[in-house]
N, C-alpha and C positions, 0 to 999 in steps of 0.2 A: 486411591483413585479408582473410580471404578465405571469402566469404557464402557458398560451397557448402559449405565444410565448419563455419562456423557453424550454418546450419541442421540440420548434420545432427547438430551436438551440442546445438544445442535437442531436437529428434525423440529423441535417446537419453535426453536430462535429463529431458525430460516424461514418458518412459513409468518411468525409474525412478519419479520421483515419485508416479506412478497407479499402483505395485505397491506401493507402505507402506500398508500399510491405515491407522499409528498419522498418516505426515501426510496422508494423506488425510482422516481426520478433521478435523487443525487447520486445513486451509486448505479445507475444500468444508464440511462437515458444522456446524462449530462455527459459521460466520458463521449457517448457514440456523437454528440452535436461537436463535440471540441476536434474529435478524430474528422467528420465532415467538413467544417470550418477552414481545418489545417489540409487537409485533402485536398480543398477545391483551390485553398490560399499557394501552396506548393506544389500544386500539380500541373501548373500550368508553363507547358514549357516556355512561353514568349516573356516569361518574366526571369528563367535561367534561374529558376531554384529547385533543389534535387528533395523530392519528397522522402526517400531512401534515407536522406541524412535525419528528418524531421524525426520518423516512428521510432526510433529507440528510445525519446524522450517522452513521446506520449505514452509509451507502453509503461515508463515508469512514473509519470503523472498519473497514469490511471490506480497506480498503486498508494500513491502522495494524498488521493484526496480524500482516502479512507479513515484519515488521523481525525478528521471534523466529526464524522459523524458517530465513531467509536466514542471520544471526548463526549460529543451529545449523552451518547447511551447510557455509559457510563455513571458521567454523573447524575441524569437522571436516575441510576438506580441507587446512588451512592445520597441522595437527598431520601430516596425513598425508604433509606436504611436497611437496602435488601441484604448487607452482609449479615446486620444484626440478625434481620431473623430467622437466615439460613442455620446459625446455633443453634437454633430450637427443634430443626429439622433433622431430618436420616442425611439429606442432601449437604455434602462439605464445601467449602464457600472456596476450593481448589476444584471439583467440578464442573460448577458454575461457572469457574475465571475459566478453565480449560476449554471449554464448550463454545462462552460466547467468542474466546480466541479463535478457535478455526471457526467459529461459521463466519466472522467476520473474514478471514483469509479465503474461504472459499468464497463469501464476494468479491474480496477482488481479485481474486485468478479469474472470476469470470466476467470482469471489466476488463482485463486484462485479454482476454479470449475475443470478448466485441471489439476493441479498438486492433484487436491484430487482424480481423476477418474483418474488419472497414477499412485497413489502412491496405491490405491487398487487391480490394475493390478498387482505391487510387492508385494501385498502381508500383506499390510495396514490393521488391522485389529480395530476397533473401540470396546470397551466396554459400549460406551454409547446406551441410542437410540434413534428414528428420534427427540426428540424431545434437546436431548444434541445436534446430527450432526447441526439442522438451529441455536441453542444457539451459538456454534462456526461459523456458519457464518457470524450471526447476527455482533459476536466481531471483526469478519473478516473486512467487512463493515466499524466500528466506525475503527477500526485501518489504512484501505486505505486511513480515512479522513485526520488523520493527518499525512499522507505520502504524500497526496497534499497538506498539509497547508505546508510540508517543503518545498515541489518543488515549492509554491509563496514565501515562504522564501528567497529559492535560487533566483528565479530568480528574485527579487526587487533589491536585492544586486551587481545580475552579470551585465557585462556590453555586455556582448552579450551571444548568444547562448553557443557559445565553450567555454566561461567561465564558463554559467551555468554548464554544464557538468560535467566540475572538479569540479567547489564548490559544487557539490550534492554528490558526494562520503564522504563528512566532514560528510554527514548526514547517509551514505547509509553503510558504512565501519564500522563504531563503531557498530551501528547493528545487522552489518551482525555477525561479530566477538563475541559479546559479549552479543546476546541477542537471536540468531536463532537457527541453527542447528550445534554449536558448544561447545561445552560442557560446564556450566558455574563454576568456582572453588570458593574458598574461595576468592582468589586472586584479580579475576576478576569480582566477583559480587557485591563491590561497587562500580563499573563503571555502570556493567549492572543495576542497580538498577534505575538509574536517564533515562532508557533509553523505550520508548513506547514498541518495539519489545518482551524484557523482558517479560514485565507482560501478552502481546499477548499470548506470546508461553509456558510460565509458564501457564494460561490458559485452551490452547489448552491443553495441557498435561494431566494437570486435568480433562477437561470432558473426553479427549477418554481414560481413564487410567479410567473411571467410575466413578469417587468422585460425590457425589451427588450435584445437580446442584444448591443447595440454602447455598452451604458449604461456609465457611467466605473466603477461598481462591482465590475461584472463583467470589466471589462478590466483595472483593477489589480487585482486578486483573479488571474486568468490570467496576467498575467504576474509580479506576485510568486512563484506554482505555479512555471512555468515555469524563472525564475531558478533558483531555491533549488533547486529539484530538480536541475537540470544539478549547480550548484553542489557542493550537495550529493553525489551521485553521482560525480564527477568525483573527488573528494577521498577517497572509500570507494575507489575504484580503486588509487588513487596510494596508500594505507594502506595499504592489504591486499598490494599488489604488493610493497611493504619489508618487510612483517614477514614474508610469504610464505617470502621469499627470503631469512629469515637460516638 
């Protein structure tokens, strides 16, 4: 593996990426309207609902919706049989996975970064301090990973782009619903339980609600994240890199 010319194919992936205007939208724009939306929806005291409880869940939606358009990319490259011809190249086809991984993470830490610096504009109040706020980034981070091990998930399985799309919702829907910014009940918490976003936002909750950062909730909740996400990713690798290559 070799980091100088990793990084410099994160430096080319990031700037394509900031020339689409259409994903520029889904992965900068779209999270800041959903943060506004719920902002203005929750913020309003005469309807007695606490914006504070909302942003844990956005903060980990913003990381959820990254599974679509990695699936996209992906299998766009995997039609275009970019592993094949990476054999031919100096350039090794763990490079390339390595590369387009973190720049897609560091899109969404910085979707993550806009819905946190919108959600304090409404009103966001945190009880931890700097050192709980980078804790939950930190979780931010491990949990983006395994929202791109689902987007090589999806897209080893789809058989083109616009399939990827719809199969990312099987990942991005249960989620959303059952593990983010929507209430969890007796009901629906052993669904949510089997589910990464869950124990993300269960988390978040935790530190900015102040619980002390070394509390057993917070520590299994991080390294459950941790786990699965390797897990998870590790296994999008090994997928994508077989069906790449037929």
């Amino acid at each position: 593996m070799n980091t100088q010319r990793i990084l410099a194919l994160m430096k080319m992936e990031l700037y394509k990426m900031f020339r689409e205007p259409a994903y520029l939208f889904l992965m900068i724009l779209f999270p800041a309207v959903l943060t506004i939306t719920f902002g203005f929806a929750f913020s309003d005291p005469e309807l007695g609902l606490d914006f504070n409880l909302m942003a844990p869940g956005l903060f980990a939606y913003a990381c959820i919706f990254i599974i679509m358009t990695v699936a996209q990319s992906f299998a766009e490259l995997r039609e275009q049989g970019l592993l094949r011809r990476l054999n031919t190249t100096p350039m090794s086809s763990t490079d390339f996975m390595f590369s387009n991984i973190l720049s897609n993470m560091i899109i969404s830490m910085l979707q993550v970064v806009i819905v946190f610096v919108l959600a304090l504009l409404f009103g966001f109040r945190s009880n931890t301090d700097i050192v709980g706020i980078l804790l939950a980034f930190l979780l931010m981070a491990l949990f983006s990973l395994s929202s791109v091990g689902l987007g090589l998930i999806t897209a080893s399985v789809s058989k083109s782009a616009g399939t990827a799309t719809g199969i990312s919702f099987i990942f991005i829907l249960p989620q959303m619903f059952f593990g983010t910014f929507i209430p969890i009940t007796d009901t629906t918490r052993p669904i949510a339980m089997f589910l990464p976003s869950y124990y993300a936002t269960d988390a978040l909750t935790s530190i900015f609600s102040g619980a002390a950062l070394t509390s057993a909730n917070i520590l299994i909740d991080f390294a459950f994240i941790s786990i699965v996400s390797i897990a998870i990713v590790i296994i999008g690798i090994l997928l994508f890199k077989k069906s790449g290559n037929k």
